[in-house]
N, C-alpha and C positions, 0 to 999 in steps of 0.2 A: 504493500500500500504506500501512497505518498498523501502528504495534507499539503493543503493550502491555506493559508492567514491572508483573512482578510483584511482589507487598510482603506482608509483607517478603522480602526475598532479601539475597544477604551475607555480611558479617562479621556473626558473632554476637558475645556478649559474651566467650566462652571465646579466640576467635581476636584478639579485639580485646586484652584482656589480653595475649595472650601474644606480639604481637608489640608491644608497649607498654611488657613486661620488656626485651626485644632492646634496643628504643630508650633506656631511659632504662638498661641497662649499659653500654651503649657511652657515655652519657653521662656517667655517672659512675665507672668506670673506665676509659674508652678501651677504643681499639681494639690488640690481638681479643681479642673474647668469643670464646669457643668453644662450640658450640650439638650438643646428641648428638641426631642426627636432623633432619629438615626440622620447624621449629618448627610451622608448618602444609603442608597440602601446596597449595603456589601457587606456582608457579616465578617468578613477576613478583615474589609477597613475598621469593622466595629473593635473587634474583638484584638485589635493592634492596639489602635489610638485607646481603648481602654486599658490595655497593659501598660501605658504611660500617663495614665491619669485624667483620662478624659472618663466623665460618668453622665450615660446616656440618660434621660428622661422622660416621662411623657407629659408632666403637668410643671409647670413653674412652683406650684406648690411645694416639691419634693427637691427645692433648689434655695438654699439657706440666705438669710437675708444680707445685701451687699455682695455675693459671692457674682464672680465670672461666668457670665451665662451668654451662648450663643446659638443663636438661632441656626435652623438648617438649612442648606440649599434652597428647598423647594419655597418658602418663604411663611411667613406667620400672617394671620388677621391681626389686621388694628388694634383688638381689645386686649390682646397679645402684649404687642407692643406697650399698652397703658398700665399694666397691670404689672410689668416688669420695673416701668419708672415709679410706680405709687411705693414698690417694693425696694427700692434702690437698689436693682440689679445691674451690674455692670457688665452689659449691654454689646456684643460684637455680633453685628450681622452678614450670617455667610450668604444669605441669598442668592440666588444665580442672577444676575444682572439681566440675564434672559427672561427670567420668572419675576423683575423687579418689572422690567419696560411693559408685560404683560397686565400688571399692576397699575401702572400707568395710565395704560390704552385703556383699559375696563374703567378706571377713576375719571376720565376724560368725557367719554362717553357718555356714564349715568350723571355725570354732574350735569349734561346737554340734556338729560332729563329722559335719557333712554332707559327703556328695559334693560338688561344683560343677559344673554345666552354665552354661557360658559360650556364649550363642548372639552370633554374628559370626563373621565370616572368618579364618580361617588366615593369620596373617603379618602381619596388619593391624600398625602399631606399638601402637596400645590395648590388641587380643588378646594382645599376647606379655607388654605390660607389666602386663594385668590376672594373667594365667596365673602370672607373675612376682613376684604378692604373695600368692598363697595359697600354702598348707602343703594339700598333699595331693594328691589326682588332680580332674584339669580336663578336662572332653569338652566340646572344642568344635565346635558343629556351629549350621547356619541352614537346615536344610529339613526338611520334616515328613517325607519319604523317612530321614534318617538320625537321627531319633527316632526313627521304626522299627525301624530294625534299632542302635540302642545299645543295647547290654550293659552291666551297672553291678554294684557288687559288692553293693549293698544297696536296691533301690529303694525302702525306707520312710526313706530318709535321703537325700535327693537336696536341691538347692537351685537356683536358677536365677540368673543376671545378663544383662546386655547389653551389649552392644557401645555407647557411647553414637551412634553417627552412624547406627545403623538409628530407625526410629522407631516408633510404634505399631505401624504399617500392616505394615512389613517380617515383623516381631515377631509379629503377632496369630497366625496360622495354628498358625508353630513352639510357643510357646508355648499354644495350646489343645490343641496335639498330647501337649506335653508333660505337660499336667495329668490327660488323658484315659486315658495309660499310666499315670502314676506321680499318684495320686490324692493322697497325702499331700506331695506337692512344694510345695514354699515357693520364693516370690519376690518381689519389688517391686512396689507398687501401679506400675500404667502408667503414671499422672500422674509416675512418678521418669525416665520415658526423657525424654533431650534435649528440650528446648520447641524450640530450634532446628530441630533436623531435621524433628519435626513440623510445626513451622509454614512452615517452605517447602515443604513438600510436603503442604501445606492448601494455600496459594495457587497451586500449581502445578493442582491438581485443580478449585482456581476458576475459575483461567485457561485450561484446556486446550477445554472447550467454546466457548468465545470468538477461539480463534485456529487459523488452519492450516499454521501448522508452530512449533515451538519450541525454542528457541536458549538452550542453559546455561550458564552461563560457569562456569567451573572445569577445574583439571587432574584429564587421565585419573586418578590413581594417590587421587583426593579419593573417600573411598567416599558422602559424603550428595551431592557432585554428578553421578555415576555414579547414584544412586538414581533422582534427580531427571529422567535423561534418561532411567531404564526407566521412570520412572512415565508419563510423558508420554506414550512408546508406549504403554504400557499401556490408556493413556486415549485411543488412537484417532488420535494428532497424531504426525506426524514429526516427531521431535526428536533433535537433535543438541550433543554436545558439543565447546565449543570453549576454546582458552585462550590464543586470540589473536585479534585480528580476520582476518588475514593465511590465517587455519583456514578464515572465511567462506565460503562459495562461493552462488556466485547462482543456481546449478540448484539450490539448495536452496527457493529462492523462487519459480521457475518457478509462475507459476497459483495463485499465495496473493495473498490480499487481507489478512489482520490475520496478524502474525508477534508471536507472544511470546517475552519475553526474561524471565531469571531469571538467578541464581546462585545457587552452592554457598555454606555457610558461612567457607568460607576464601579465595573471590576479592571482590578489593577491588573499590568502587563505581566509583572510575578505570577499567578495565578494563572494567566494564559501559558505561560513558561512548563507549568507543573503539569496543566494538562498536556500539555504536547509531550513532555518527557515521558507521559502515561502511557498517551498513544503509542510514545516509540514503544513499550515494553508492551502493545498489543500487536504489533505489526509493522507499523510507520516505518519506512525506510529513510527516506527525504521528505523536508520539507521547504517550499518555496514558499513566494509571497508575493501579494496582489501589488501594482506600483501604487496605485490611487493616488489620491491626491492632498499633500501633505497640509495639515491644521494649522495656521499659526497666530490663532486668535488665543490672548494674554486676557486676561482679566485684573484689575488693578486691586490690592489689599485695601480692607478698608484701612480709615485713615487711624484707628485706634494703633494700628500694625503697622504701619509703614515705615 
């Protein structure tokens, strides 16, 4: 057998920031930070950055008064925000800058006095903390079935945003759905969704005709590495998601000759390393690599870290 790595695949620059604040609080405040929510979702990142003194959480409540608290990637509700200052928590926000401008666009909007259609998942930590910064009512929904049947209190005032970790492809359908019911609806040019998710799930659709079976790395609970393993179905290849090598299994390679490998935005390149060394010890002879097209968008520390 030979694999092929997709590219880019990864950390993106949002994930890379933001486990980079982790690093350099613990740096310069010691240990513990206190972190509201898994800063990305990669139990290998979790269960590092906790071995140096980062302690994850789910409520502010559970993060002692004064102490160093940072928000996650995916971004927090306002009330979030208020409840951290009434408390005197000091305050570093990882946000993805991606998932801020989305904040934005939606705050812009309803202040024009629109509705908000929020297309992504229920429960997502983005969804709750995008939902969490607007003032008014938020329908969120991702299938062109429940544009359908949504009820709205004025359909000449409607607005639209995204989830950032869906991409184009995810997005295209619901969103033509939407314009096609509610003709006067406003939204983001598509060049505003995530380059990240897009672009692994470009390589992914380059690599799937090239290999017969395909291997994601990333954790279940990561929504663009979940993408990544429907897409590859989608495109004809058994693909499976893993977040460990140990997940491996060799009936998965049973009568494949080229196995592709990828990851999600939030699993580290270590972790893509261990699976392929896996592979080698299932068969894998060689392995090459896709050229794509290389990332070099930075993101700037907030100014607490700079």
């Amino acid at each position: 057998m030979e694999a092929r790595l997709a590219n880019p695949r990864g950390f993106c620059a949002g994930v890379d920031r933001a486990i980079e604040i982790v690093e350099r609080a613990l740096e310069r405040y010691g240990a513990p930070v206190f972190v509201l929510h898994e800063i990305v979702h990669n139990k290998h990142v979790l269960e590092d950055l906790g071995g140096r003194g980062a302690v994850f959480v789910e409520s502010l409540s559970q993060v002692p008064e004064g102490a160093v608290t940072i928000f996650s990637a995916h971004g927090v509700a306002e009330s979030v925000c208020d409840e951290s200052e009434k408390r005197g928590l000091r305050v570093i926000d990882a946000t993805c800058p991606l998932v801020t401008k989305v904040h934005v666009q939606a705050g812009n909007y309803a202040a024009g006095g629109r509705e908000i259609i929020l297309i992504g998942h229920p429960g997502h930590p983005e969804v709750e903390g995008t939902r969490g910064r607007i003032d008014g009512e938020v329908y969120v929904l991702s299938t062109v079935e429940e544009v359908a049947a949504l009820e709205v209190k004025d359909p000449e005032r409607l607005a639209y945003v995204t989830q950032t970790t869906l991409s184009v492809d995810d997005t295209r359908e619901t969103i033509e759905a939407l314009r096609r019911r509610f003709p006067n609806i406003q939204g983001p040019d598509l060049k505003d969704i995530c380059y990240a998710t897009q672009n692994r799930q470009n390589a992914v659709r380059e690599l799937a005709p090239q290999v017969d079976v395909l291997i994601v790395v990333g954790s279940s609970n990561s929504s663009n590495s979940s993408r990544l393993r429907e897409l590859g179905e989608r495109l004809g290849v058994p693909s499976y998601l893993i977040d460990d090598p140990d997940e491996l299994q060799a009936r998965w390679l049973e009568g494949a000759q080229r196995v592709g490998l990828t990851a999600g935005a939030s699993a580290p390149e270590v972790l893509v390393r261990k699976i392929q060394t896996k592979l080698e010890h299932l068969g894998v002879e060689s392995t090459g690599e896709m050229d794509g097209n290389p990332e070099s968008v930075v993101f700037q520390m907030p100014p607490e870290l700079r």
